[in-house]
C-alpha positions in Angstrom: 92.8 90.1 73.9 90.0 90.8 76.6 90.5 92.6 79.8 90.7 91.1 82.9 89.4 92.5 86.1 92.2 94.4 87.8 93.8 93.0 90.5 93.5 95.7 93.7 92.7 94.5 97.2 93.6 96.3 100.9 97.1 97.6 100.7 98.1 97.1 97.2 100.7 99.3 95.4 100.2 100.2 91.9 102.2 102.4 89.2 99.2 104.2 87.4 99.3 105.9 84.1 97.4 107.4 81.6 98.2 109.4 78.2 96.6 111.8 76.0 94.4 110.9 73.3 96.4 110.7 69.7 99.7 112.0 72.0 98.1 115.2 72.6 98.6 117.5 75.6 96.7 116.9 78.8 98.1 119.8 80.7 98.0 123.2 79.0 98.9 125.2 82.1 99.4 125.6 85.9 95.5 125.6 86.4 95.2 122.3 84.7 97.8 120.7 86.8 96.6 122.4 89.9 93.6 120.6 89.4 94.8 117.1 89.0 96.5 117.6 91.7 93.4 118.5 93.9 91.7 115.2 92.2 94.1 113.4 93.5 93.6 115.0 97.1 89.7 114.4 96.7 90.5 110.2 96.0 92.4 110.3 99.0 89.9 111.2 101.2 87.0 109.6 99.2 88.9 106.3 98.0 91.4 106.0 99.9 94.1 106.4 97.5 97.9 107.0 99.6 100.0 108.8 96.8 103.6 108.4 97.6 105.0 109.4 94.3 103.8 111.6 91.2 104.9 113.5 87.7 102.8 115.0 85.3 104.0 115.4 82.2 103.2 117.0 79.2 100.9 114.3 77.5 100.8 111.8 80.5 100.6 111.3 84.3 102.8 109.1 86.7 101.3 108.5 90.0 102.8 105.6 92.6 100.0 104.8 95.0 98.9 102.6 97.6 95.4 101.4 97.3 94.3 101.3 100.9 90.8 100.0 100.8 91.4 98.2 97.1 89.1 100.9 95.3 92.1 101.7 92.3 89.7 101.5 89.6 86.7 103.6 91.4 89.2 106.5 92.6 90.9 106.7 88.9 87.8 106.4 86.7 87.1 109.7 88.8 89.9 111.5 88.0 89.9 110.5 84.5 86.5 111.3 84.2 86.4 114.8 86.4 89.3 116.2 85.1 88.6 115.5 81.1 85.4 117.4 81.7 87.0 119.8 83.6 90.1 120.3 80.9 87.4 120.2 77.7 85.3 122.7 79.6 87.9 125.5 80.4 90.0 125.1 77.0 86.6 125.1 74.8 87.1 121.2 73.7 84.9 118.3 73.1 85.2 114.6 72.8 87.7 112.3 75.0 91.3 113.2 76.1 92.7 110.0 77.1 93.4 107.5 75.2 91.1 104.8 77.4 90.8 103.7 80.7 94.4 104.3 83.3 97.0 101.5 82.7 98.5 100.3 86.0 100.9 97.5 87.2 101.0 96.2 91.2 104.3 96.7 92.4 105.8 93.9 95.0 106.3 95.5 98.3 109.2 93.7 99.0 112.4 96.1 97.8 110.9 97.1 95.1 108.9 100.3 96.0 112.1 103.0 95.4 112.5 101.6 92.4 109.2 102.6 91.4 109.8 106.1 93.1 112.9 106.5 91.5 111.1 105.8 88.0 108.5 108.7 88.8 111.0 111.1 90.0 113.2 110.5 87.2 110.6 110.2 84.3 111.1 114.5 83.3 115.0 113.9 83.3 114.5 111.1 81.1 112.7 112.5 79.0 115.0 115.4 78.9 112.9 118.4 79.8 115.0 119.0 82.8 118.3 118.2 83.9 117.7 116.9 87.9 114.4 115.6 89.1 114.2 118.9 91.2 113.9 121.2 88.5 110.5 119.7 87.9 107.9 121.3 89.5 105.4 119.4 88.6 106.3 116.3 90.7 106.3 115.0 94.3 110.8 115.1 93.9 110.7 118.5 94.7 108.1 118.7 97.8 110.3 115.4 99.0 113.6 117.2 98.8 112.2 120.6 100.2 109.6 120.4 102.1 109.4 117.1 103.1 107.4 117.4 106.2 105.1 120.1 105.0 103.8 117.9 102.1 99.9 117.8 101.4 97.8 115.3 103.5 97.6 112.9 100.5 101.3 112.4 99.5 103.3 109.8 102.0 106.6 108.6 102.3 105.7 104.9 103.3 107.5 103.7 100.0 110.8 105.5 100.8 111.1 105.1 104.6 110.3 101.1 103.7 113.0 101.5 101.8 115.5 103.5 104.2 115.5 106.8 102.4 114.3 108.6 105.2 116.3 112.1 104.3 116.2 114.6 101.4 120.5 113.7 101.1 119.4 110.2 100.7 117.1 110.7 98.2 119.2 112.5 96.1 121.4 109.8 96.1 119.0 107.1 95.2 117.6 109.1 92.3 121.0 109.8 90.7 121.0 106.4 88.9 118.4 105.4 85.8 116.0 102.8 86.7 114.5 100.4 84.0 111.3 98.8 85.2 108.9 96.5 82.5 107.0 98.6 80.4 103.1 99.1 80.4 101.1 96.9 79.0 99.0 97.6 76.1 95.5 99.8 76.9 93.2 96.3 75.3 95.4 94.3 78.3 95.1 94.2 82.1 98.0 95.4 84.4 101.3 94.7 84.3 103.2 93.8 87.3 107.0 94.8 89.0 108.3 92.7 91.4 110.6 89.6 92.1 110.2 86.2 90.1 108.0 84.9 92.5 105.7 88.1 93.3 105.2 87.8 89.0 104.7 84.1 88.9 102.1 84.6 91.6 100.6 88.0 90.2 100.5 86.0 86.6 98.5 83.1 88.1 96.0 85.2 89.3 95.6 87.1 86.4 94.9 84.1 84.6 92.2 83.3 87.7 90.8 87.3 86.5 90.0 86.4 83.3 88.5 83.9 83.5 85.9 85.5 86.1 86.3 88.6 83.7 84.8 86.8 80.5 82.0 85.2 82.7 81.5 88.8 84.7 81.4 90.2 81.0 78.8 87.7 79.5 76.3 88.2 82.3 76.6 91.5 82.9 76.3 94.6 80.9 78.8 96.8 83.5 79.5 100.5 83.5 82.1 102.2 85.2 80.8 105.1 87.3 82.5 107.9 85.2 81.3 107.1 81.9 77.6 107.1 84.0 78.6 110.8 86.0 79.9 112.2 82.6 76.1 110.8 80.8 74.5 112.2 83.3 76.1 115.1 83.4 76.0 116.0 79.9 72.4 115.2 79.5 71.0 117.8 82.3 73.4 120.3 81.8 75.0 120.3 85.0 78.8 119.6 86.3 80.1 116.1 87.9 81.4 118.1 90.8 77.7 119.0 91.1 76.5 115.3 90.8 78.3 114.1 93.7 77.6 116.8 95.6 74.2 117.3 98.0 72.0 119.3 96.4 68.1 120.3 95.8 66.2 121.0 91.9 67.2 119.6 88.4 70.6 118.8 89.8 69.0 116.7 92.9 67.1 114.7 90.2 69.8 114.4 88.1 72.3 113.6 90.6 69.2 110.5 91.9 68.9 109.4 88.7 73.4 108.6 88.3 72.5 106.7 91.5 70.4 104.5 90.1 72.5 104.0 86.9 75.5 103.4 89.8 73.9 100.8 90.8 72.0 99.0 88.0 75.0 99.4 85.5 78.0 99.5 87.7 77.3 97.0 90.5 78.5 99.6 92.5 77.7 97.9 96.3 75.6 100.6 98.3 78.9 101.5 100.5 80.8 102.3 97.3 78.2 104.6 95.8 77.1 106.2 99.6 81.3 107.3 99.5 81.2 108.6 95.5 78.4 110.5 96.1 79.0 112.1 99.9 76.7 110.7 101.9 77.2 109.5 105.3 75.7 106.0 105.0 74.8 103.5 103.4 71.3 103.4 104.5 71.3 107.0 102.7 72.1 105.6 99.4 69.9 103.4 99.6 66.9 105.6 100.2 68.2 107.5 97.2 68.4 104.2 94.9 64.9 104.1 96.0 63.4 107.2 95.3 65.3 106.3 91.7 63.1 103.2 91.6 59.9 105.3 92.2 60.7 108.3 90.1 60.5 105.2 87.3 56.5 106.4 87.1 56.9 109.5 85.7 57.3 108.8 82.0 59.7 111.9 81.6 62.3 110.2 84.1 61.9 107.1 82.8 62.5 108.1 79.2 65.6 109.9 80.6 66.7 106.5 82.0 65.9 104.6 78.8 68.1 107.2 76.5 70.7 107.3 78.8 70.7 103.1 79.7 70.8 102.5 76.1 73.5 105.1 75.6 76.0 103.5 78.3 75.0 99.9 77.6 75.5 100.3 73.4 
């Protein structure tokens, strides 16, 4: 079955998740954790991303967010994408970690956000690696029940105070009791969705709507997402996607012009979107980049570098 478009506008609430390639590990220690976590900090402030719930696991992630400016797929491509190369470079690995692009479901605002929570929270006492949500670490549960109002910028409780769980006591209590929500749907399919009948009949309708733009979108347009272009890139001249996005002056300056272009030609990337991915101010700056990727197209050097790497992504 072919994907359809995700469905993400302004204020949406998704489930994400994502798993290790062939069940393997995607966390192998603290520093690897540590630095999801910082990814996820880094889409807040670049996509807009509100995390109000999260559990990493051993060969998966959880995270319950709020899509505030209806950039899901942008802000998760760049996790996925930073923290494989990340992970491959520091254990000495090659080739991919997940097992394909995040899996997500939109979740209907309307009562049914703590049972989402609940889900997250209780995911490493279902699976039996601890015995109470709190003894996990590695999950917002903890920072929730102890430090509730000393928790990172990029975590919110919006999901539980629109719930009425408004105290650690009273989150205790909800998370006592197993919650079964649908399970995620295959990686060839789009999102799934959790919510009442009508919030599903309405989600399915415009799903159907997606793919049928989808299948058009996909027939006239040979699209890239910006992490598989950042990772190219990356790979080809040597230098790191934290680089890429990053001012900067030399090799990684032309590098880091040239995954502008790509962002644009291959991803449809509008000029705002690529201005924010790449850290500069405005659009109008972007722009002027896209342009000196336009006239860098004269030397035959960069040019052949765009050819390889266009017929790389595009294959």
């Amino acid at each position: 079955m072919a994907r359809s478009l995700r469905i993400d506008h302004p204020g949406a609430w998704h489930h994400v998740v994502n798993r290790g390639a062939r069940k393997q590990a995607i966390f192998l220690g603290e520093e690897d954790r540590v630095g999801f976590l910082r990814l996820l900090a880094v889409a807040h402030d670049r996509f807009g991303i509100e995390v109000n719930a999260f559990a990493l696991m051993g060969n998966h992630y959880h995270v319950f967010a709020r899509s505030r400016e209806g950039r899901l797929s942008s802000a998760f491509h760049y996790i996925d994408g930073v923290f494989a190369q990340r992970f491959n470079r520091r254990h000495g690995f090659d080739g991919p970690l997940f097992r394909g692009r995040f899996l997500s479901r939109i979740v209907d605002s309307e009562g049914y956000l703590h049972r989402v929570v609940r889900y997250v929270h209780r995911n490493p006492v279902d699976a039996e690696l601890v015995g109470s949500p709190e003894d996990w670490k590695w999950s917002s549960y903890p920072i929730f029940a102890n430090s509730w109002r000393q928790r990172p910028h990029w975590l919110y409780d919006d999901a539980l105070r629109l719930s009425g769980i408004r105290t650690a006591a009273q989150l205790q209590q909800d998370t006592v009791q197993r919650v079964d929500i649908p399970p995620m749907p295959p990686h060839d399919t789009s999102a799934a969705a959790v919510g009442s009948a009508e919030f599903v009949s309405r989600w399915m309708a415009a799903q159907e709507q997606s793919a049928e733009t989808a299948a058009h979108y996909r027939r006239t347009t040979p699209r890239v997402s910006n992490a598989e272009i950042l990772l190219a890139v990356s790979e080809a001249f040597g230098v790191g996607v934290g680089e890429l996005v990053a001012p900067s002056a030399g090799r990684v300056c032309e590098a880091r012009t040239l995954a502008i272009g790509l962002c644009q030609e291959l991803s449809a990337m509008p000029l705002r979107e690529i201005a924010q991915l790449f850290s500069y101010a405005t659009s109008n700056s972007a722009g002027a980049a896209a342009s000196r990727h336009r006239r860098l197209l004269q030397n035959p050097a960069y040019a052949q570098s765009v050819k390889k790497l266009t017929g790389a992504l595009i294959a």
